[in-house]
C-alpha positions in Angstrom: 77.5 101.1 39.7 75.4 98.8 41.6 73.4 99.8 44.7 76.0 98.1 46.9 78.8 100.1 45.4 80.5 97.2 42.6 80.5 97.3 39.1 77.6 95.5 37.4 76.7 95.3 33.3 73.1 95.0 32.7 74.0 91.5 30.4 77.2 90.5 32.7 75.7 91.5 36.1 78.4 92.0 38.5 80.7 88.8 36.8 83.1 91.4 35.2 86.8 92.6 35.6 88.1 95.7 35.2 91.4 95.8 32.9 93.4 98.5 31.3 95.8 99.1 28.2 98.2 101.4 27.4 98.2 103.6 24.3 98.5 106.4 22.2 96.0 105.6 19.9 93.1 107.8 19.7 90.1 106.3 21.3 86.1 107.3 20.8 84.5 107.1 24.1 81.4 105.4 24.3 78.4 106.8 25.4 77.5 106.4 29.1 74.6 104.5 30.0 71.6 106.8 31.4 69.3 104.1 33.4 70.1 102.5 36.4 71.1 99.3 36.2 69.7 98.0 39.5 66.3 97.0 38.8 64.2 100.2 40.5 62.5 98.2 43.6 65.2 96.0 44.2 66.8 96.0 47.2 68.3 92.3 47.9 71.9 93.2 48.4 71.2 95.8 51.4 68.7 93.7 53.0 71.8 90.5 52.7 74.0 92.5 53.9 75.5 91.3 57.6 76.9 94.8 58.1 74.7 96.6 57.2 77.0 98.4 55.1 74.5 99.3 52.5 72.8 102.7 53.1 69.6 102.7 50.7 70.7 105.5 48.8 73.5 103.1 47.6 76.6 105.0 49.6 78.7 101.8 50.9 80.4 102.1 54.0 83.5 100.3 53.0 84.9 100.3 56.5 82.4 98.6 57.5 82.3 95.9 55.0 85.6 94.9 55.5 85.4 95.0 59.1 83.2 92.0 58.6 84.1 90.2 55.4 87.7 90.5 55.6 89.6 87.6 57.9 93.2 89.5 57.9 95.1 89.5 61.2 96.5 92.9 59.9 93.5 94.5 59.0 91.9 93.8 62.1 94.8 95.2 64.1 94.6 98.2 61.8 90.4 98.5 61.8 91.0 98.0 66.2 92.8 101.1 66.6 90.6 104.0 66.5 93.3 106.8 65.6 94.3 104.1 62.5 91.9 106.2 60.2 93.6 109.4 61.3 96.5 107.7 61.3 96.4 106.1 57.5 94.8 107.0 54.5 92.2 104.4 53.3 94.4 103.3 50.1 97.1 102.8 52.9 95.4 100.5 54.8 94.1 98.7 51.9 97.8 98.6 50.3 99.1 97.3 53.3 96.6 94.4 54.0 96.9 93.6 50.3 100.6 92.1 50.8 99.3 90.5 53.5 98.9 86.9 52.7 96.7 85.4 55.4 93.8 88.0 54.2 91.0 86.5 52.6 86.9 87.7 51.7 84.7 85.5 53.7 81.2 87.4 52.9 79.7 87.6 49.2 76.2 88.0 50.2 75.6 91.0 48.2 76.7 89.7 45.1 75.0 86.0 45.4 71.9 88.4 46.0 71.9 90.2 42.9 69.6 89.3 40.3 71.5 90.6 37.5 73.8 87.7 39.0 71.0 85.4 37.9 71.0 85.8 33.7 
C-alpha cells in the first residue's frame, strides 16, 4: 500500500487493477514484499492533497477524500447529514452512490503526484 492508502507495485506504480478468479486449484502464495514501496522521504501525495486527507503516517481519511473529490448529488446529501455515518455503514454509503450515475472523481492529485507514477 501506498502512503495515500492505493495499491502501488514498485515497477507498475499505482497503474494497476485488482482482479480475481475462481478456483479449486491449489495455489502457492507468493512471498509478501518486506520494503516499503513509497520511496522513504517522499511525501508528494500528502502535501497534493486538497483535503488534506493524508495523515503522514499513511492512515487516509476516506471521508474526507470523497467529500472533496467525489461530485455526486447523493453522496453529498448522504456526507451533509451528520447522523448519515451512524446511520449507514461506510460500504453502504459507498454501494449506494455507486448506482448512482451522475457520480464522478474530480481530484487525482495524489496519484499524478506519485513518482512511482513516473517509470
Amino acid at each position: 500500500m501506498s502512503k495515500c492508502g492505493l495499491l502501488v507495485h514498485p515497477k507498475f506504480g499505482m497503474r494497476i487493477a485488482l482482479g480475481g478468479v475462481v478456483t479449486t486449484a491449489p495455489l502457492t502464495a507468493t512471498e509478501k514484499m518486506k520494503d516499503e514501496v513509497c520511496p522513504p522521504e517522499c511525501s508528494d501525495c500528502l502535501s497534493i492533497c486538497p483535503a488534506n486527507a493524508i495523515a503522514k503516517a499513511g492512515k487516509v481519511n476516506h471521508n474526507l477524500c470523497m467529500r472533496y473529490s467525489l461530485a455526486s448529488p447523493l453522496m453529498e446529501h448522504l456526507l451533509g447529514d451528520p447522523s448519515a455515518k451512524e446511520k449507514y455503514s461506510f460500504e453502504t454509503i459507498m454501494n449506494l452512490v455507486g448506482v448512482d450515475d451522475h457520480g464522478s472523481y474530480t481530484c487525482s492529485k495524489c496519484l499524478k503526484a506519485c513518482p512511482l507514477n513516473d517509470a
